[in-house]
C-alpha positions as CSV (number, residue, x, y, z in Angstrom):
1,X,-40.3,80.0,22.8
2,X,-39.9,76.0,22.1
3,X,-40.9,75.2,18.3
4,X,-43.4,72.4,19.3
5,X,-44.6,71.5,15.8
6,X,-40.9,71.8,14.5
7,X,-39.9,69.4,17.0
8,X,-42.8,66.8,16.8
9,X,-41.5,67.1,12.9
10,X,-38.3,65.5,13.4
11,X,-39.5,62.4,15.2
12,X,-41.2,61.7,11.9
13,X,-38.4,62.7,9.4
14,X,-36.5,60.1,11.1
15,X,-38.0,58.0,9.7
16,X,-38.5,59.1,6.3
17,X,-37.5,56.8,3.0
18,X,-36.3,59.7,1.4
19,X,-33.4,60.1,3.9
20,X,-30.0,61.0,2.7
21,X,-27.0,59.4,3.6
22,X,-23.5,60.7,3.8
23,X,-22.2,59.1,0.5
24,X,-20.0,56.2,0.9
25,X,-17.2,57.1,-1.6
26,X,-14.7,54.3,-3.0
27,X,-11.6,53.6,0.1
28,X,-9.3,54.5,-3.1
29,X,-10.4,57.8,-3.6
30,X,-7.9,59.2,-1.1
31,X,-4.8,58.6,-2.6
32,X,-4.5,61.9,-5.2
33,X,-7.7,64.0,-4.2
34,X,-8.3,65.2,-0.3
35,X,-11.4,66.2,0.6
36,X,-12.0,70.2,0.1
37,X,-14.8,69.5,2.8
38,X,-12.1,70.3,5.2
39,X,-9.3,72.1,5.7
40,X,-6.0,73.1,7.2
41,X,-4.9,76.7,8.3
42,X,-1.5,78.1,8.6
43,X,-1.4,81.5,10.6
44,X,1.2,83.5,12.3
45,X,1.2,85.4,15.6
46,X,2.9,88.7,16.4
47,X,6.2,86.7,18.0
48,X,6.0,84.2,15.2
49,X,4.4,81.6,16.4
50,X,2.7,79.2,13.9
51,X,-0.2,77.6,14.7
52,X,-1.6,74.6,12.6
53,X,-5.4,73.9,12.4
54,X,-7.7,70.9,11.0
55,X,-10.9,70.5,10.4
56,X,-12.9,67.4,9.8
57,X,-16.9,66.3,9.3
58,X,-18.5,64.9,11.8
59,X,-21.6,63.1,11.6
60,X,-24.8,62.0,13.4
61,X,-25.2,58.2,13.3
62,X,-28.9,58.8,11.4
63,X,-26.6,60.4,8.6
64,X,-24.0,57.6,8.2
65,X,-26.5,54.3,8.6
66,X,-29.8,56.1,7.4
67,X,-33.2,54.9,8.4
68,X,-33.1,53.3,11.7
69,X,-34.2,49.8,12.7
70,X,-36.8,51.2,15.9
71,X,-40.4,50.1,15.4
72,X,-40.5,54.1,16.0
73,X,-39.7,56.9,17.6
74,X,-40.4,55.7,20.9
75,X,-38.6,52.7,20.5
76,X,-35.4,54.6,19.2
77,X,-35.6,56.7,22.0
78,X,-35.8,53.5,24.0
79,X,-32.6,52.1,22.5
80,X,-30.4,54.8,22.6
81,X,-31.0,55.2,26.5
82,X,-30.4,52.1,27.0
83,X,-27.1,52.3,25.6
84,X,-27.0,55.7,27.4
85,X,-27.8,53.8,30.9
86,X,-24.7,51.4,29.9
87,X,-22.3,54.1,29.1
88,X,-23.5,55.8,32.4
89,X,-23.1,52.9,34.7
90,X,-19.5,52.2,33.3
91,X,-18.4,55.5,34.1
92,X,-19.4,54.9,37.5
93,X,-17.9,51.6,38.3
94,X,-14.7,53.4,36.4
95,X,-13.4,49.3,36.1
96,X,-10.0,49.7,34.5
97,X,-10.8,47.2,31.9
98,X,-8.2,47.7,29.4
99,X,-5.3,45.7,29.6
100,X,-2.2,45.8,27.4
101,X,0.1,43.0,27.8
102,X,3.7,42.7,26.9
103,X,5.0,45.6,29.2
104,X,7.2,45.3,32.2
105,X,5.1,45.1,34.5
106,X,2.8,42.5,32.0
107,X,-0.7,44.7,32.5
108,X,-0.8,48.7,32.0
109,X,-3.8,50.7,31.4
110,X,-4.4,52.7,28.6
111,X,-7.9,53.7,29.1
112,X,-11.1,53.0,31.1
113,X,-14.2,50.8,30.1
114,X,-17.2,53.4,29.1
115,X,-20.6,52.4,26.7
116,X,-19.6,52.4,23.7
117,X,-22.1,55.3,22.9
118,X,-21.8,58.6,21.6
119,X,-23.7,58.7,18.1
120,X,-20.9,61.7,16.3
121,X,-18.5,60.1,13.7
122,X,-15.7,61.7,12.7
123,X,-14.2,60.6,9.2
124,X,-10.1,60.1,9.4
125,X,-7.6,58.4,6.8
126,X,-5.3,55.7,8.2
127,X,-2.2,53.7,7.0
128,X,-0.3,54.2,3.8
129,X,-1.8,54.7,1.4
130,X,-4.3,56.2,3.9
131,X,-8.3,54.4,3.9
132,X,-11.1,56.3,5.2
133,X,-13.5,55.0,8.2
134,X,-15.7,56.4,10.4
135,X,-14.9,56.3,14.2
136,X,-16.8,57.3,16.8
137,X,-15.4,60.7,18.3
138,X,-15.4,60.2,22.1
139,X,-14.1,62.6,25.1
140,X,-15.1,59.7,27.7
141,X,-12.0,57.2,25.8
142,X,-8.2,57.3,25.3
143,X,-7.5,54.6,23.0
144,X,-8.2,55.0,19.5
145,X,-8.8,52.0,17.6
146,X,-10.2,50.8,14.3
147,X,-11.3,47.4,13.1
148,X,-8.7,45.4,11.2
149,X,-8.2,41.9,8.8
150,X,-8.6,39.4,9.7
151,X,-11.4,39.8,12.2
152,X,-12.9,37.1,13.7
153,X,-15.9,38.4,15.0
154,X,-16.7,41.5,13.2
155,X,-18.8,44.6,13.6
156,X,-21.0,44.5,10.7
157,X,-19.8,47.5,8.2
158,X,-21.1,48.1,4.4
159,X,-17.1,48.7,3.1
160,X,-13.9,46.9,3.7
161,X,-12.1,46.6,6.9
162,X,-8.6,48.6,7.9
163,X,-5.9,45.6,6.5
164,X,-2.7,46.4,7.8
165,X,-0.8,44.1,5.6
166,X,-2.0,47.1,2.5
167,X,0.0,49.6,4.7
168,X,3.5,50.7,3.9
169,X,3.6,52.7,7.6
170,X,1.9,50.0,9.7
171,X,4.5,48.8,12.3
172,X,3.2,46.5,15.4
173,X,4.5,47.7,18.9
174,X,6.7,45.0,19.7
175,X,8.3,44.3,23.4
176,X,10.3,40.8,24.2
177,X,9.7,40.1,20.8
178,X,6.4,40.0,21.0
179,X,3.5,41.9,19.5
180,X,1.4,44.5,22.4
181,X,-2.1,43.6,22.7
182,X,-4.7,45.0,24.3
183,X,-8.2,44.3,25.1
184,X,-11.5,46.7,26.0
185,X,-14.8,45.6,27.4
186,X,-17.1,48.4,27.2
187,X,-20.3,48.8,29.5
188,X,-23.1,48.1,27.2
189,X,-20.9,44.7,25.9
190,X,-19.4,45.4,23.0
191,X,-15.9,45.1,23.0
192,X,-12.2,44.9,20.7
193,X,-9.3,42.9,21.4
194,X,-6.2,43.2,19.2
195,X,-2.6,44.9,18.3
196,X,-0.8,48.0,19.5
197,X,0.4,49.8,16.3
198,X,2.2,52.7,15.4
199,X,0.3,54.0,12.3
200,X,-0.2,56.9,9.6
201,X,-3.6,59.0,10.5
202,X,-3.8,61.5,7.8
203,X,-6.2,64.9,8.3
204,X,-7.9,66.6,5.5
205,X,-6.5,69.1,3.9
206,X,-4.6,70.9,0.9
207,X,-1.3,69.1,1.9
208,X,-2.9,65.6,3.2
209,X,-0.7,66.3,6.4
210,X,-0.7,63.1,8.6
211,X,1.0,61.9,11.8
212,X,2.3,58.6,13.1
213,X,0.6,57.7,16.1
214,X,-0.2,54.7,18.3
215,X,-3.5,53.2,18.0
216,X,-5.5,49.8,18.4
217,X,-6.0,47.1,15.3
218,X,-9.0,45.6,16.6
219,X,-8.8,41.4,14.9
220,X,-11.6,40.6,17.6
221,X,-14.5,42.9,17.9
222,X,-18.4,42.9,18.8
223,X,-21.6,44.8,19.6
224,X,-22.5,48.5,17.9
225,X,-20.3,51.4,17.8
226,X,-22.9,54.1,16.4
227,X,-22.3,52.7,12.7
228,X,-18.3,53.3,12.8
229,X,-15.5,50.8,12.8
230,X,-13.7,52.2,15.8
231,X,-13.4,54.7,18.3
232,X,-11.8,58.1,18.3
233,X,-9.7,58.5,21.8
234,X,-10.6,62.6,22.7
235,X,-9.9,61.5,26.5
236,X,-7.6,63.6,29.0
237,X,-5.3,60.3,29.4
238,X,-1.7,60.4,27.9
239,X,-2.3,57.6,25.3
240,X,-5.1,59.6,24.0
241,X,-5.2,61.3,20.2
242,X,-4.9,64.9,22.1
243,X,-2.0,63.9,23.9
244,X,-0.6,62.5,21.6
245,X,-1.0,65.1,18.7
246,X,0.5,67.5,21.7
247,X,-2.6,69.5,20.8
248,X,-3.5,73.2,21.8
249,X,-7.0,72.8,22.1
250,X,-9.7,71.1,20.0
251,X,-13.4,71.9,19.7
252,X,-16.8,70.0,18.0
253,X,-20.2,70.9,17.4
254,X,-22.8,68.6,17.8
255,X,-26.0,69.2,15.5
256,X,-29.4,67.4,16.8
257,X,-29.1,63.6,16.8
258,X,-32.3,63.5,14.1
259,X,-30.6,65.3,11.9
260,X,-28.8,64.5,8.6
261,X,-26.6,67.9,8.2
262,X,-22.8,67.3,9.6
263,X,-20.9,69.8,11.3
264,X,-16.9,70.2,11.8
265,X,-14.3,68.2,14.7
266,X,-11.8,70.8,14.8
267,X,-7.7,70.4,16.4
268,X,-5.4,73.2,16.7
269,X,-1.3,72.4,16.8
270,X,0.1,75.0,18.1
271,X,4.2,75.2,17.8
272,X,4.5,76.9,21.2
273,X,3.3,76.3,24.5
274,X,3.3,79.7,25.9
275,X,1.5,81.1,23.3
276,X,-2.1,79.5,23.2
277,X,-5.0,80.7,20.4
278,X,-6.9,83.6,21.4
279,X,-10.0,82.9,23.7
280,X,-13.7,83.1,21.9
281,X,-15.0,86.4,22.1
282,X,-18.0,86.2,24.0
283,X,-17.6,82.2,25.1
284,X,-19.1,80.8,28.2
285,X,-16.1,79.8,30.2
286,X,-15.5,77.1,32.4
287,X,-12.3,75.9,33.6
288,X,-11.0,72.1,33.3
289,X,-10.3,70.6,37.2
290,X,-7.8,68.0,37.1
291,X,-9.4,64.8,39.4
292,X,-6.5,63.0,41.6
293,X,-6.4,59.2,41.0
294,X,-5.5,57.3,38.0
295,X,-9.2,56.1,37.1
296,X,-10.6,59.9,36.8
297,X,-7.8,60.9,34.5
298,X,-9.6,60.5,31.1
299,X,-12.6,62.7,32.1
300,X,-13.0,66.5,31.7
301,X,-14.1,67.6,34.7
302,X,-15.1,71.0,34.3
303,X,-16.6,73.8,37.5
304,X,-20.2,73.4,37.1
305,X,-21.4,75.0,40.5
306,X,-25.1,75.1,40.1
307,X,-28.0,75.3,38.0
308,X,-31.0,77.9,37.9
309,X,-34.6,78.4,36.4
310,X,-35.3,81.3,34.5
311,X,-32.0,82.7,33.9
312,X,-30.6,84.5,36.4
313,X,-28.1,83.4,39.9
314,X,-30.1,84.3,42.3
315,X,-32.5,81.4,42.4
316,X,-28.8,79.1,41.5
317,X,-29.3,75.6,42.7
318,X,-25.7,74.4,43.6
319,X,-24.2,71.7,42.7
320,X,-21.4,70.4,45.5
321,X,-18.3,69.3,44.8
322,X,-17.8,70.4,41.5
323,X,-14.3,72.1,42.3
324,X,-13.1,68.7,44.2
325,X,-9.4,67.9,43.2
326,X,-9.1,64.8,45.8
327,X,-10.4,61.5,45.2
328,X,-12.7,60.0,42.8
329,X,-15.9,60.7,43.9
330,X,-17.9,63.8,42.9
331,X,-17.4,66.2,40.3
332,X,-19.2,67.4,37.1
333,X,-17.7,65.7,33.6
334,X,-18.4,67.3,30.4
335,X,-18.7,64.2,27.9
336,X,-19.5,64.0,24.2
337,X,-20.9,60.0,24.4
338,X,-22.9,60.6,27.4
339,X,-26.9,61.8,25.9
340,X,-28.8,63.3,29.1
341,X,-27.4,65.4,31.7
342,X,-27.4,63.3,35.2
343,X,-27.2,65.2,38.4
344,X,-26.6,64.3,41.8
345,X,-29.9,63.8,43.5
346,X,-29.1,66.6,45.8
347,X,-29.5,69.2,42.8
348,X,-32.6,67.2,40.9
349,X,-34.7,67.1,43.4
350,X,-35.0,71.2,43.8
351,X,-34.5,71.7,40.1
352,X,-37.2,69.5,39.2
353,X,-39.2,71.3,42.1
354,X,-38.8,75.0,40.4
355,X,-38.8,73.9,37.0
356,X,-42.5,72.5,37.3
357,X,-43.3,75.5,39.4
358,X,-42.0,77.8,36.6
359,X,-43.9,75.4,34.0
360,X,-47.5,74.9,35.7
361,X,-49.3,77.9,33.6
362,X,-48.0,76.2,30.5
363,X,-47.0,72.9,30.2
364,X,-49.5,69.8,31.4
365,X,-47.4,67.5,33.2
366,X,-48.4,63.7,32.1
367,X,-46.9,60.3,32.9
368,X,-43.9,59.3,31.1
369,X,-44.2,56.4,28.0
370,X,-43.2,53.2,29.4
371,X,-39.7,51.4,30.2
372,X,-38.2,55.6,30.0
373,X,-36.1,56.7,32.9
374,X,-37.7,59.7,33.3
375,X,-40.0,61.4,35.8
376,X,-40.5,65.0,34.5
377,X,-43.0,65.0,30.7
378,X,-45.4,66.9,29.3
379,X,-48.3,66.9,26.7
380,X,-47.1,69.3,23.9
381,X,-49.6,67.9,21.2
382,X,-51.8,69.9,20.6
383,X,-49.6,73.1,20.7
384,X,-47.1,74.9,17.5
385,X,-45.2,76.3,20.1
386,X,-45.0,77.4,23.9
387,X,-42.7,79.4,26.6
388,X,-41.0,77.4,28.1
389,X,-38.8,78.2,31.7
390,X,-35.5,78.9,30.5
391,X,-32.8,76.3,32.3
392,X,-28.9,78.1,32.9
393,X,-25.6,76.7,33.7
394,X,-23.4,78.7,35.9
395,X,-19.5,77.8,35.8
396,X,-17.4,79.4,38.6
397,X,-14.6,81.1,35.7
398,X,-17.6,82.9,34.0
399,X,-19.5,86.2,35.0
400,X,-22.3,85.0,32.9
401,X,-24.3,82.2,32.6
402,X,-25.1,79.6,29.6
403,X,-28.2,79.8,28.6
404,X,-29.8,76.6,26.7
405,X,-32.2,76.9,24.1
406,X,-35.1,74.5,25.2
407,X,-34.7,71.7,22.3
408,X,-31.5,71.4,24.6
409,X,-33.6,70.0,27.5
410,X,-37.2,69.6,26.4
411,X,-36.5,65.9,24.9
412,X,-39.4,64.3,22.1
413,X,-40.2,60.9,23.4
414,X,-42.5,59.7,21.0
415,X,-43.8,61.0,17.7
416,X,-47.2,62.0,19.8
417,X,-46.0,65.3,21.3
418,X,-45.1,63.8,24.9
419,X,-41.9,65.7,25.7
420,X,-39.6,65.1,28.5
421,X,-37.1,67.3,30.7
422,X,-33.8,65.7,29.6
423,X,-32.3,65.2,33.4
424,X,-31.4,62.5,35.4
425,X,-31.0,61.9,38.8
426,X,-28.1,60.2,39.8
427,X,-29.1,58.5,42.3
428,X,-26.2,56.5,43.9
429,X,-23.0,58.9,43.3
430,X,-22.1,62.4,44.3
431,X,-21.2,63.0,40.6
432,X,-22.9,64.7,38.0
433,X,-22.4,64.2,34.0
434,X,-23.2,66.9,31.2
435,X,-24.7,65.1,27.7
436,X,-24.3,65.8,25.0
437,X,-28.0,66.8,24.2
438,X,-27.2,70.0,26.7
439,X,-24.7,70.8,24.1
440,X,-26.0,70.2,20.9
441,X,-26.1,73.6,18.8
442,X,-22.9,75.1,20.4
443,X,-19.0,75.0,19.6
444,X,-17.9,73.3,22.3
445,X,-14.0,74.2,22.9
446,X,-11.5,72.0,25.2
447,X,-8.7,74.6,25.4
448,X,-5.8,72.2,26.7
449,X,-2.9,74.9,27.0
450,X,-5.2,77.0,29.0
451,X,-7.1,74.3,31.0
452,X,-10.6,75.7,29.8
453,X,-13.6,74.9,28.1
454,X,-15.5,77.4,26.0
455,X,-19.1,77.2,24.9
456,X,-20.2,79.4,22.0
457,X,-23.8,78.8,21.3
458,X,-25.2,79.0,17.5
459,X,-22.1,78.3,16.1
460,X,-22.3,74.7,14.3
């Protein structure tokens, strides 16, 4: 049953004056008191293995900037597609735009260009004594960067910049004497330029526990980055924050974009390989493929094989190529900055088919606002609530399927009750891409020692 009226709701709570922000507390207040908010976990195994866990807030972009700028909720919707469409595009063109001079061979990639999307902050400390900013937490990126002093352009932000010279542990990457730089150009235009560093990022926790890492100290930077400073590297490269940390797994869970609630970015550190965290009881699993070529190595590419209407695998729709090692083409990529769920036209055309046919009796199927990408919307005004065809995901590593609730692919366009199936064909690749809409309301696990991903649903 889709909550109709609870939906239409939100579109107009967006907007509300009385919205609450995530408070903005002093840069200072780091230095004696760490957040309670979130924590870190000590436990021990049978063989005596320890295993280290953090947890940090993570927030929608309406809960960090407020009240958004949209004429309404049309025009929101309308915006963050567009930077969707960006993000999308880049993917596809994979255009190795990130160069860092200074190494021997004078250009070395540390990441790929993407939108610079996403909409989920993550709150992290960084430097000596450590400041607080919000990134943007990002699976589809490897770099993580920040902006720095001096900039020159900025990002617009209501609090001070990241200024290195006010860090006892900030230490530029130097090679022939000279400084690293690198540069990013993302899809939708924004882009940083600056300074390979090797910094202090401090978790949350009871002992302030931090690490020194490399990241980017952005003195050039433009465009929107879903109100944060910066970018949070969660990519499968090697220069990425996993990576980096070494880390066992990690796992999010994204509450609905219109909402002001935050929920937790978790990483565990686990001191021995061979002895992984226990598996989720009851977790949808799918396994992590590793793509060949150097250009597909910061995705999650996870087995996807197909697709049904009403619940079941006997009406599955596949979805080809989804276990592909070779080459660059094809595949299915889990991604946290991505919004709708794009398909390969081979597997939209036949689940748009059944999903109308399982829909006639209920929904009226309209024409979609205008400038939308989407073909598939209906008019749920004058309705509290409906059944709706239930949509599944079926992953070749798990017996049973994931079910999605229907607020994770029954989309509010428009504050006037027109409501659209949030799927895209892809029209001119073999690959497929899973939002992150499809995954709101679900811990989302990227078990690295075992090469999984685990979906739990109701678990933010």
């Amino acid at each position: 049953m889709f909550d109709v009226r609870g939906s239409l709701q939100k579109t107009l709570d967006v907007f509300s004056p009385d919205i609450l922000l995530v408070p903005q507390r002093d840069e200072d207040d780091h230095k004696h008191n760490f957040s309670s908010s979130s924590s870190s976990t000590t436990a021990t195994t049978n063989n005596s293995t320890t295993t280290l866990g953090y947890s940090f807030e993570l927030h929608t972009r309406l809960s960090v900037e407020g009240r958004p700028d949209a004429e309404d909720y049309r025009m929101l919707t309308l915006a963050r597609l567009g930077r969707d469409s960006a993000r999308v595009s880049s993917i596809l063109q994979a255009r190795a735009a990130v160069a860092v001079k200074g190494t021997t061979d004078n250009t070395s990639s540390v990441g790929l260009a993407r939108g610079s999307g996403g909409g989920y902050l993550a709150r992290l400390g960084v430097g000596t004594p450590p400041m607080w900013f919000y990134l943007v937490a990002d699976t589809g990126s490897d770099l993580t960067w920040l902006q720095c002093e001096p900039c020159n352009p900025c990002i617009p932000r209501r609090g001070p910049n990241f200024d290195p010279s006010d860090s006892f542990t900030y230490h530029p990457i130097i090679y022939d004497s000279a400084p690293v730089t690198y540069g990013v150009e993302y899809g939708d235009g924004s882009y940083t330029a600056g300074d390979l560093a090797s910094e202090s990022v401090t978790f949350f926790g009871r002992r302030g526990s931090s690490e020194l890492l490399q990241i980017g100290c952005g003195f050039a930077n433009g465009g929107t980055f879903a109100g944060g400073v910066g970018i949070l590297g969660l990519g499968r490269g090697p220069d990425s924050f996993p990576s980096q940390m070494n880390l066992a797994s990690f796992s999010y869970c994204l509450v609905d974009k219109d909402f002001r609630n935050s929920s937790t970015l978790e990483f565990i550190i686990n001191s021995s390989p061979h002895t992984p965290p226990p598996a989720d009881a009851g977790a949808v699993v799918a396994s992590l493929i590793r793509k060949a070529g150097r250009r597909a190595s910061s995705f999650y590419y996870v087995d996807l094989i197909g697709i049904s209407i009403g619940g079941g695998g006997g009406g599955m729709i596949p979805i080809g190529g989804a276990n592909t090692t070779t080459g660059e083409e094809g595949g299915v990529i889990l991604d946290s900055g991505t919004t709708l769920t794009y398909l390969q036209l081979s597997t939209y055309v036949p689940f748009r088919q059944d999903f109308l046919g399982a829909a006639a009796h209920n929904l009226a199927l309209v024409f979609p606002p205008a400038h939308l990408p989407f073909d598939t919307c209906f008019d749920l005004s004058n309705l509290r609530s409906v059944d709706v065809p239930t949509v599944s995901f079926h992953f070749a590593a798990s017996k049973k399927p994931l079910l999605l609730p229907p607020e994770n692919y029954l989309l509010p366009v428009d504050s006037n009750g027109t409501h659209c199936l949030a799927f895209i064909p892809m029209l001119n690749s073999s690959m497929s891409i899973i939002g992150n809409v499809q995954q709101q309301g679900m811990r989302v696990t990227y078990d690295l020692a075992k090469s999984q991903i685990r979906f739990r649903p109701n678990q933010c």
